[in-house]
C-alpha positions as CSV (number, residue, x, y, z in Angstrom):
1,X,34.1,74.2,243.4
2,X,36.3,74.8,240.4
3,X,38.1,72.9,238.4
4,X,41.4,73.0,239.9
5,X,40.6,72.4,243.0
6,X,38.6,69.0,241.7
7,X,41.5,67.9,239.9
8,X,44.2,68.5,242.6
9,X,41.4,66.8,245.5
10,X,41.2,64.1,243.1
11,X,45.2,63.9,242.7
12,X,45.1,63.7,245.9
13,X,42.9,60.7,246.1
14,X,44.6,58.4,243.7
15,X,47.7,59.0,246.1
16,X,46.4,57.9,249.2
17,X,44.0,55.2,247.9
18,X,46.7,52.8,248.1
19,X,46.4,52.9,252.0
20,X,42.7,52.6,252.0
21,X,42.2,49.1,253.0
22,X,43.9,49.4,256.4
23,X,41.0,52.3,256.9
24,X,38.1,50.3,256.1
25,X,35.9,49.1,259.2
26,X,33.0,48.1,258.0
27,X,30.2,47.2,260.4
28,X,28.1,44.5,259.3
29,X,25.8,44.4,262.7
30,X,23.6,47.5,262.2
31,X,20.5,47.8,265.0
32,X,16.7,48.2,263.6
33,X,16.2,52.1,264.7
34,X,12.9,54.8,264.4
35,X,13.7,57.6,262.6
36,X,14.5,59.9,265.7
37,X,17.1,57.7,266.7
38,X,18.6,56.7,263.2
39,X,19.0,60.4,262.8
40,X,20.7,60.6,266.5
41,X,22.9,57.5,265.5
42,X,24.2,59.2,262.4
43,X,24.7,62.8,263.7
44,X,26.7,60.6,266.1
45,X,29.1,58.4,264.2
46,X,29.6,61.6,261.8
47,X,30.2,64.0,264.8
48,X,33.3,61.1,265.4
49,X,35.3,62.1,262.2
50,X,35.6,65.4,263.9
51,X,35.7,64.6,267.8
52,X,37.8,61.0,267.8
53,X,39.9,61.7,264.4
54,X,40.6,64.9,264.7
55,X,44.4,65.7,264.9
56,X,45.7,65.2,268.2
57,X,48.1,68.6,268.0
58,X,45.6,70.8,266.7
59,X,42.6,69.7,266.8
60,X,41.5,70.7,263.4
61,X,39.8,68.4,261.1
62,X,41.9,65.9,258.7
63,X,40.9,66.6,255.2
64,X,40.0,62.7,254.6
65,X,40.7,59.8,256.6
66,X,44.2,58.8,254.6
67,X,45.4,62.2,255.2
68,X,46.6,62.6,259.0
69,X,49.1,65.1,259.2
70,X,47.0,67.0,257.0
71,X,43.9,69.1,257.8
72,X,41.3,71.5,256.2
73,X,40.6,74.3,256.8
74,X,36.9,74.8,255.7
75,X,36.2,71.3,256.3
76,X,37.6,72.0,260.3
77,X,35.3,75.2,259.9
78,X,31.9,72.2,259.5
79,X,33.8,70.9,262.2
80,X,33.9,73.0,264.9
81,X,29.7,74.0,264.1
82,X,29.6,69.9,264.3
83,X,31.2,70.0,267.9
84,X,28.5,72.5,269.3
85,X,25.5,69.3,267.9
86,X,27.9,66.9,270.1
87,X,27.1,69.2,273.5
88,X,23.6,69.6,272.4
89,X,22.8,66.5,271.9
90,X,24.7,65.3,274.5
91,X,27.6,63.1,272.7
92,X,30.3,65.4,274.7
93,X,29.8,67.8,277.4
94,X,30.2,71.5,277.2
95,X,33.5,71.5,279.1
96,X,34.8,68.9,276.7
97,X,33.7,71.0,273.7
98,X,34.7,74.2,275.5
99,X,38.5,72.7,275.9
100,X,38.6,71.5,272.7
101,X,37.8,74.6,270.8
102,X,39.7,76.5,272.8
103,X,42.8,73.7,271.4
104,X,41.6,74.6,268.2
105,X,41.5,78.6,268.1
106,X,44.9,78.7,270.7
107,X,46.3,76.8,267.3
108,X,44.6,79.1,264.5
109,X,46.2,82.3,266.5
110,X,49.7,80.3,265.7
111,X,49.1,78.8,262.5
112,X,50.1,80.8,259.0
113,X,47.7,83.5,257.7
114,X,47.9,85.4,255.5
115,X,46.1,89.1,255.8
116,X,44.2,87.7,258.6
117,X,43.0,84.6,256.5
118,X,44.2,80.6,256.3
119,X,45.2,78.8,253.4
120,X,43.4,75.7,252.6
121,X,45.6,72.6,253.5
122,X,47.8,73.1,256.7
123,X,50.2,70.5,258.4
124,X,48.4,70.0,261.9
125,X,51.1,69.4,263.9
126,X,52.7,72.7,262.9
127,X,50.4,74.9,261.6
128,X,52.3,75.5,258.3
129,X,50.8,75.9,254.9
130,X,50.7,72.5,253.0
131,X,50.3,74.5,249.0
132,X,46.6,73.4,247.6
133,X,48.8,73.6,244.0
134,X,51.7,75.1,242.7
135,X,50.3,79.0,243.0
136,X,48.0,78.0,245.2
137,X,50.3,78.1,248.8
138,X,48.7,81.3,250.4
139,X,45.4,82.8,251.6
140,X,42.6,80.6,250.7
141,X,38.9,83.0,251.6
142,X,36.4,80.8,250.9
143,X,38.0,78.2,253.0
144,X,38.0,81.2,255.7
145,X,34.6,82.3,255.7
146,X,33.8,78.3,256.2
147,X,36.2,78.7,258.9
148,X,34.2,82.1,260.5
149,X,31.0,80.9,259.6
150,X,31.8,78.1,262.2
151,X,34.1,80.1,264.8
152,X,31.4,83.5,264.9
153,X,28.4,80.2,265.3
154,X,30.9,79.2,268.6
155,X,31.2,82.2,269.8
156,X,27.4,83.0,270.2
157,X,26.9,80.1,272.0
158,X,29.4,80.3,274.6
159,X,28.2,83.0,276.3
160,X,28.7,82.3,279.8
161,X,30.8,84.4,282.2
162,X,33.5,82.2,282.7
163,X,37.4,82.7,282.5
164,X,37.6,79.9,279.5
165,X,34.3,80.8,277.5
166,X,35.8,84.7,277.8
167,X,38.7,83.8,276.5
168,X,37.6,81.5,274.0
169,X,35.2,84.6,272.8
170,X,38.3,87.2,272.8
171,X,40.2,84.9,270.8
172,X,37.5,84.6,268.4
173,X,36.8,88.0,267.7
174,X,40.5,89.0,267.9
175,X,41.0,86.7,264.3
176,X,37.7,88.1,263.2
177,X,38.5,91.3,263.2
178,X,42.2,91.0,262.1
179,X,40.9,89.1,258.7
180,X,41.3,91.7,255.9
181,X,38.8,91.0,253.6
182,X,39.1,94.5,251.3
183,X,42.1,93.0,250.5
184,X,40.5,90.3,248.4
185,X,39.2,93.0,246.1
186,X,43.0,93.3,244.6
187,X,43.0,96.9,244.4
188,X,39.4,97.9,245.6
189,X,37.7,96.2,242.0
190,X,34.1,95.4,243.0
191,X,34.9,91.4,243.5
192,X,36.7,89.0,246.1
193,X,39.2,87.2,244.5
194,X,39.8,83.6,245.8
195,X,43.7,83.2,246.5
196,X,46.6,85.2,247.9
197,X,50.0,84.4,248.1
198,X,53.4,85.7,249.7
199,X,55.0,84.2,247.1
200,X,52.8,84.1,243.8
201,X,50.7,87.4,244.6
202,X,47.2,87.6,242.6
203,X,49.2,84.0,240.2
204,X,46.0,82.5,240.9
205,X,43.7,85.3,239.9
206,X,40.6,83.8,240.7
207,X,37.8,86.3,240.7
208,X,34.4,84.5,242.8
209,X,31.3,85.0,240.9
210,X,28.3,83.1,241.5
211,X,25.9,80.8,241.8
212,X,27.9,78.4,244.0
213,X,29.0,77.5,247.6
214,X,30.8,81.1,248.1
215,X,27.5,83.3,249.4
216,X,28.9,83.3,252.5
217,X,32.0,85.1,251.6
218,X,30.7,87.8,250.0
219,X,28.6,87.8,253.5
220,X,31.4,87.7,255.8
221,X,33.0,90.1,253.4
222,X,30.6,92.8,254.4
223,X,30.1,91.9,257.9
224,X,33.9,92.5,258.6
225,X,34.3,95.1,261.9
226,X,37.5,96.3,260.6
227,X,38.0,95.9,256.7
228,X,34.7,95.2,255.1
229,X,33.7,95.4,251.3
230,X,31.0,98.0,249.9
231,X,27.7,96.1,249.2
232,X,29.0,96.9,245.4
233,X,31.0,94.0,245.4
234,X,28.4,92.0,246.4
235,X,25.9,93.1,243.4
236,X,28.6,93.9,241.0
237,X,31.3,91.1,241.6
238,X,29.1,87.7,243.0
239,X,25.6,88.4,241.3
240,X,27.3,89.3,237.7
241,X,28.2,86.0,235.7
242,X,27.1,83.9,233.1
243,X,25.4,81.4,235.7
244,X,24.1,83.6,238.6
245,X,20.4,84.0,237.4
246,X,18.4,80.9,235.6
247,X,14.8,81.6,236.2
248,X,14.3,77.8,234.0
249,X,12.3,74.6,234.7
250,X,13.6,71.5,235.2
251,X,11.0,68.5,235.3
252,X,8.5,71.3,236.0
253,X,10.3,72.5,239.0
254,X,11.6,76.4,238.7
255,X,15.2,77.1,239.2
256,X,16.0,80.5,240.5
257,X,19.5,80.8,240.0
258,X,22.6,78.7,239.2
259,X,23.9,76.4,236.3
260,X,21.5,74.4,234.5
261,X,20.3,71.7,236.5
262,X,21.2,73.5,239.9
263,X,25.2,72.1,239.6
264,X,26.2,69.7,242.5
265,X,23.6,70.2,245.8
266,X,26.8,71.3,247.8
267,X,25.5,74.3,246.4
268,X,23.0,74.2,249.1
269,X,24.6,73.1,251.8
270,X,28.1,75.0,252.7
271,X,26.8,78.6,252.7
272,X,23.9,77.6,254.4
273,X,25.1,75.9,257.2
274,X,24.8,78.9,259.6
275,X,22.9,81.5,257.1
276,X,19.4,80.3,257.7
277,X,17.8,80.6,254.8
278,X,14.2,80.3,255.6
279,X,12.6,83.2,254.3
280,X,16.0,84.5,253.6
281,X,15.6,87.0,250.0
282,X,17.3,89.5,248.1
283,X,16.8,91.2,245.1
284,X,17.8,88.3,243.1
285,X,16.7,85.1,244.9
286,X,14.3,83.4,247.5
287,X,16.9,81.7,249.1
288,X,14.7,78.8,250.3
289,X,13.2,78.4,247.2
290,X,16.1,77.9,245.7
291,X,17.7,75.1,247.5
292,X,14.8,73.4,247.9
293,X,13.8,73.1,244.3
294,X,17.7,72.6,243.7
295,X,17.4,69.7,246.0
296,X,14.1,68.5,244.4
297,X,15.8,68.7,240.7
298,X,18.7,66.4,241.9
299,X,16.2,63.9,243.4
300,X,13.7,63.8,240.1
301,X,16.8,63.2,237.9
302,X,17.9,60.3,239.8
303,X,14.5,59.1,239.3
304,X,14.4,59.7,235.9
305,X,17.6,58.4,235.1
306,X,18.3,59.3,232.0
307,X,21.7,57.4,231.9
308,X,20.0,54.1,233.4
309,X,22.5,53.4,236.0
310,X,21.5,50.7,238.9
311,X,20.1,51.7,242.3
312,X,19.2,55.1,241.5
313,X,15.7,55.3,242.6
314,X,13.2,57.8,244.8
315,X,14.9,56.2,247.4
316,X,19.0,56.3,246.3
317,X,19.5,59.7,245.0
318,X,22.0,62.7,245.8
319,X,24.7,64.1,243.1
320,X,27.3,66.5,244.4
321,X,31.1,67.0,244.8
322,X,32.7,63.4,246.4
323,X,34.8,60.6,245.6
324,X,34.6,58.5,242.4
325,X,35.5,55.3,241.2
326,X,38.2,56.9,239.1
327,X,39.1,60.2,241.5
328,X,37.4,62.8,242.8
329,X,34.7,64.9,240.7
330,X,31.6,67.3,241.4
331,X,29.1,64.8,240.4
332,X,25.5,66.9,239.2
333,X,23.1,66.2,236.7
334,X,25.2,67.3,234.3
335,X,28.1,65.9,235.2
336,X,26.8,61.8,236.2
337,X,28.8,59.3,236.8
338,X,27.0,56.8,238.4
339,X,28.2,58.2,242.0
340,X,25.5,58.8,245.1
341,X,27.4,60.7,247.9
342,X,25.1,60.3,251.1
343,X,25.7,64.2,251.8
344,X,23.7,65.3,249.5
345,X,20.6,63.9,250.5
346,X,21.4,63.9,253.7
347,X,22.6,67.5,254.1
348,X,19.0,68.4,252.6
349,X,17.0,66.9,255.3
350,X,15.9,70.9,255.8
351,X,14.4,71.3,252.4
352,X,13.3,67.6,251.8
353,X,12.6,65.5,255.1
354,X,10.5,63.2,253.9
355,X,12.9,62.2,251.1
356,X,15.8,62.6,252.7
357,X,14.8,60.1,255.0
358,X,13.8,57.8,252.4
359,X,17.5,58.0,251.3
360,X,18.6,57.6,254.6
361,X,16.7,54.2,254.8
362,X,18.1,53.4,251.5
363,X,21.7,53.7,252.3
364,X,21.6,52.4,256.1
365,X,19.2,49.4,255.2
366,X,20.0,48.7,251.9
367,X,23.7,49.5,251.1
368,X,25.0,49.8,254.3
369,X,26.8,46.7,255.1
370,X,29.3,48.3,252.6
371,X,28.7,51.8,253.1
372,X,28.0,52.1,256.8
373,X,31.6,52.6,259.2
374,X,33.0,53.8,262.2
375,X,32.4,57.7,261.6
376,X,29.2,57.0,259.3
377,X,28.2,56.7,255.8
378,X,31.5,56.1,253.8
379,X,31.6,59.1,251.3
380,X,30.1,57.9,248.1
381,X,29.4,54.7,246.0
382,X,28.4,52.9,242.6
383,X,26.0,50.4,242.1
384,X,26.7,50.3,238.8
385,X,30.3,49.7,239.3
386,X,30.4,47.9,242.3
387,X,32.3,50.3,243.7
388,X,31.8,51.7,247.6
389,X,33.9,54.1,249.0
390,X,36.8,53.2,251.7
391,X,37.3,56.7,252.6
392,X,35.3,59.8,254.5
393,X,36.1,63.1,253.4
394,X,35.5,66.3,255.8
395,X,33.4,69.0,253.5
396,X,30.9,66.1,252.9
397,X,30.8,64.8,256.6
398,X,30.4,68.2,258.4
399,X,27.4,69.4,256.4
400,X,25.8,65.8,257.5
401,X,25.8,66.6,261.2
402,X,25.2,70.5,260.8
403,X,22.0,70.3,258.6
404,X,20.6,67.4,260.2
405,X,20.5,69.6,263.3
406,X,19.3,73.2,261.8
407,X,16.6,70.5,260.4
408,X,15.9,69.1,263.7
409,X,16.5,72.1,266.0
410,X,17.5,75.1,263.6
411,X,20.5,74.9,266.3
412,X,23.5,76.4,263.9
413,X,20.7,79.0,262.0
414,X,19.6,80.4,265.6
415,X,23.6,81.1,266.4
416,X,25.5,82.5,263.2
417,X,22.0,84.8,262.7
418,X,22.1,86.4,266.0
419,X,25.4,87.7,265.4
420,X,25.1,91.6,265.2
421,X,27.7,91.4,262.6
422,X,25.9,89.1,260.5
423,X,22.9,91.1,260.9
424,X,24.4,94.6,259.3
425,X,25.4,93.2,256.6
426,X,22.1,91.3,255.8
427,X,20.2,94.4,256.1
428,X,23.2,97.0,253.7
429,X,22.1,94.3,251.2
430,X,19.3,94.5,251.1
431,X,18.0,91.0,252.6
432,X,14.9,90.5,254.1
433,X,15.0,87.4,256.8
434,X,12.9,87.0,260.1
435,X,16.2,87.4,261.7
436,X,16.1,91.0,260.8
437,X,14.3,93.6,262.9
């Protein structure tokens, strides 16, 4: 996440905290559960944001519980992989899921694109672009591909032959193969630039490198049917920067790629919601490696603590991109605050059960008659500060709900990996996965 986008989310924060008291509900009565059932309860209350908040035009996700009119794109992308764990696990039935989807992706066909792909903010009543910044008021691709990751995960699992799940599955592909992502490459360079816009052009002139939460681009950027990039701009544009390869240890533990430290765990959550990457490699990375010892990194330095701030322990740990007692900041071990955002742990029960769930204990048990609401863990706190969040913010409740399902069932893995589209491009890079034949 760079730094523009921190500041103008955290802007965007100081404006609407004024409102937050009327959005606090804190439950004080919380019920003794086994681990099964904790994890069911908070898949539950987390599947909520999306399912009872969500705006009652589009459907589409609100980007934080003070904003209502207006939503997020990648953050409604978590969402709609977050409604498929509500049929599976039996929160909603399929027909409700089905209808509701098919609200959402009747509005996406409406709503303003640009070369196939959404801007980040939109107004949900109207589908109109709500600018991210000045410059920033056109085509938005990462917030896309978390937008297709999600859709091309719904549309392998409707599969039935039915008038609805047909449509919904037309719909779907229509948008996917109208989304133009050789255009990102300005010109046909070998690298997806982040923003377009109508009015500002390339103003923005963000060119993705890696190692961050934009893998999945670069996938979907390949994958496309109808206007895919060559696999050059996957080796020349995302694996070429100053902070794509490491190859260091931290507290004995080695760090394949990425900034020093690993950067905020986010890192190893939004790519990977549907790209499974258990025994997922490439010439440059074992992908599971990666984000477990990522996730182990985080953990040990909350342990260690070199800052000494109170409550972080082996069992209260998790730095990444969330709300702060002063805005809104990508919280890492090189950026600490103070701040634990439950979706980092949480989001990492694939690579780190066991201590995930000691974190999990921690912040339902110990913290959670002030962190603990009607749609789940409230989005970050302080011990230190005294300071608990009022607020839940999409792009760190969706990862919650997906990851503790691909950890439970692999649910979200088994769909986006299946698609044939997917697929192709995995194997013209070069990846090896057990998905691949």
């Amino acid at each position: 996440m760079n730094i523009q986008r921190i500041i103008i989310t955290g802007i965007c924060f100081l404006i609407f905290i004024t409102e937050a008291p009327a959005q606090r509900k804190r439950l004080a009565a919380r019920p003794q559960l086994g681990d099964s059932a904790l994890l069911t309860e908070v898949q539950k209350r987390t599947f909520n944001y999306f399912w009872k908040f969500a705006h009652p035009v589009s459907g589409l996700t609100r980007e934080r519980s003070t904003t209502p009119d207006t939503v997020t794109i990648g953050g409604s992308g978590f969402g709609v992989m977050a409604i498929l764990v509500g049929i599976e696990r039996g929160f909603i039935t399929r027909e409700e899921g089905l209808d509701r989807l098919l609200k959402i992706v009747n509005f996406l066909w409406r709503a303003d694109s640009y070369h196939g792909m959404w801007p980040h903010w939109m107004n949900g009543a109207t589908g109109k672009t709500i600018p991210f910044s000045r410059k920033d008021d056109g085509a938005d691709i990462v917030e896309s591909a978390f937008m297709f990751q999600g859709l091309l995960a719904v549309r392998q699992y409707f599969n039935q032959d039915t008038p609805k799940e047909r449509e919904l599955r037309d719909k779907i592909g229509w948008m996917w193969n109208d989304a133009e992502w050789s255009w990102f490459t300005q010109g046909g360079q070998n690298v997806l630039y982040w923003h377009w816009s109508p009015n500002n052009g390339w103003g923005m002139n963000h060119q993705i490198h890696g190692w961050n939460e934009c893998l999945i681009a670069y996938i979907l950027a390949v994958a496309s049917p109808n206007y895919p990039v060559s696999p050059k701009v996957y080796h020349q544009g995302w694996a070429m920067s100053n902070y794509f390869n490491n190859g260091k240890e931290y507290f004995g533990i080695k760090l394949p790629l990425g900034f020093e430290y690993g950067g905020p765990l986010f890192f190893a959550h939004y790519s990977f919601l549907g790209l499974d990457p258990n025994g997922l490699k490439d010439r440059y990375a074992d992908y599971w490696e990666q984000n477990k010892n990522h996730t182990l990194i985080n953990r040990q330095y909350c342990i260690e603590n070199p800052k000494k701030f109170k409550g972080y322990s082996a069992d209260c740990w998790g730095l990444t991109a969330s709300d702060s007692h002063n805005s809104y900041d990508a919280h890492s071990p090189t950026n600490d605050l103070g701040v634990i955002t439950p979706s980092a742990a949480l989001s990492s029960f694939p690579y780190t059960p066991e201590y995930s769930m000691q974190a999990l204990r921690y912040f339902y048990n110990r913290v959670g008659d002030r962190l603990w609401g009607e749609y789940g863990f409230y989005d970050a706190f302080s011990e230190t500060t005294n300071w608990y969040d009022n607020q839940y913010v999409a792009i760190d409740q969706g990862p919650i709900v997906v990851m503790i399902e691909n950890y439970r069932s692999g649910l979200l893995w088994k769909l986006f990996m299946s698609n044939p589209d997917i697929q192709r491009a995995l194997k013209q890079l070069d990846f090896s996965s057990p998905w691949l034949k």
